[in-house]
C-alpha positions as CSV (number, residue, x, y, z in Angstrom):
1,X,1.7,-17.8,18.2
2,X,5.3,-16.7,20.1
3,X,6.9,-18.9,17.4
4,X,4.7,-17.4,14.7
5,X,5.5,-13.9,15.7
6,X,9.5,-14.9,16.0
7,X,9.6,-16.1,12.8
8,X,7.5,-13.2,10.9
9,X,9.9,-10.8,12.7
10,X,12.9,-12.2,11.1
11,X,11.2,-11.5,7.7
12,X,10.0,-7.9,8.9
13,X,12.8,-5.9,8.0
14,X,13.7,-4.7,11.0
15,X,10.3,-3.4,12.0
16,X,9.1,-5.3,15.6
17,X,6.3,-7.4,15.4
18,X,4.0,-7.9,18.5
19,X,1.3,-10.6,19.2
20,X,-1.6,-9.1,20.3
21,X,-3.9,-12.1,19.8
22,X,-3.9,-13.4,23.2
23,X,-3.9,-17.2,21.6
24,X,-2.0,-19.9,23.3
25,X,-0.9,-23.1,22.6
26,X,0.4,-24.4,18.9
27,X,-1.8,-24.2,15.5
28,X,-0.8,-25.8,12.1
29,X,-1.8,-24.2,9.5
30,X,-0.7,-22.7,6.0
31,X,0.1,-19.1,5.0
32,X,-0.2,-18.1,1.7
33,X,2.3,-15.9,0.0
34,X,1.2,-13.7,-2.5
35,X,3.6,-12.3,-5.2
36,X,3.5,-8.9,-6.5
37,X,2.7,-9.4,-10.3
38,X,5.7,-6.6,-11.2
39,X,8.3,-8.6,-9.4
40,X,11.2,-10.2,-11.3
41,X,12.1,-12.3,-8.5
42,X,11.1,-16.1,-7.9
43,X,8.4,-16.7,-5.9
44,X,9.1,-16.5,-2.2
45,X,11.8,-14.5,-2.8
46,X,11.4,-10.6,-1.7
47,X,13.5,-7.7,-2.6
48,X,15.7,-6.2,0.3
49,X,14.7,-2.7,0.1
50,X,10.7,-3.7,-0.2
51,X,9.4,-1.5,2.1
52,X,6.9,-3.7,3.7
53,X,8.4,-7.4,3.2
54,X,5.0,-9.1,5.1
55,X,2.8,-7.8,2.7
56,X,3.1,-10.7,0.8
57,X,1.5,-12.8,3.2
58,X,-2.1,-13.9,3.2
59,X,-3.1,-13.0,6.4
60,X,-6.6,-12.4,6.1
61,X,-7.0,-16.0,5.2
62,X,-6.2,-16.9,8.3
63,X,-8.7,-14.2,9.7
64,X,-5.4,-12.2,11.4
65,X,-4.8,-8.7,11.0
66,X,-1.6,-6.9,10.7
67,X,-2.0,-3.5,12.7
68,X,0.5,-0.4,13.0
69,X,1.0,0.8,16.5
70,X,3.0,2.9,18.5
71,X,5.6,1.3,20.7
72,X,7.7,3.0,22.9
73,X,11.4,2.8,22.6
74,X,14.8,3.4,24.0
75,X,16.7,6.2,22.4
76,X,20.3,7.0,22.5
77,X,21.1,10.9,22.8
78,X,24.9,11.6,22.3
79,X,25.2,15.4,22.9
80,X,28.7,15.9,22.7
81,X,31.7,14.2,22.0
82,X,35.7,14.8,22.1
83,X,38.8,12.9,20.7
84,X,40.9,11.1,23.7
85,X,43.7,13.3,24.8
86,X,47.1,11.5,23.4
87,X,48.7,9.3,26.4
């Protein structure tokens, strides 16, 4: 499932993707991909400002479950900031 997870969260977006299945080990099987029926695009294809790119997959099929949650994250603060004094 590490692989699995990997892979979806190169196709995510950007948003982070977190197995929370507790499944180990390696499965085969086959995820469908569903394509919106107002798309222009070839199938498989998705366009880069959808804003939910895995909702094209059929993960319900597989009886998984794609959950929002909050993670906590490192944030940056700058407060203040100056130009270098000449040398």
């Amino acid at each position: 499932m590490a692989d699995f997870v990997d892979e979806l969260s190169m196709r995510s977006g950007g948003h982070p993707i977190q197995d929370q299945t507790g499944l180990k080990g390696r499965y085969d099987f086959h995820l469908n991909w569903v394509q919106s029926p107002d798309s222009d695009l070839p199938s498989g294809l998705v366009d880069p400002h959808d804003p939910d790119p895995l909702s094209h997959f059929d993960f319900e099929a597989l009886g998984l479950r794609r959950t929002p949650i909050q993670l906590p994250a490192e944030t940056l603060v700058i407060d203040h900031i100056e130009k270098p004094s000449p040398n």
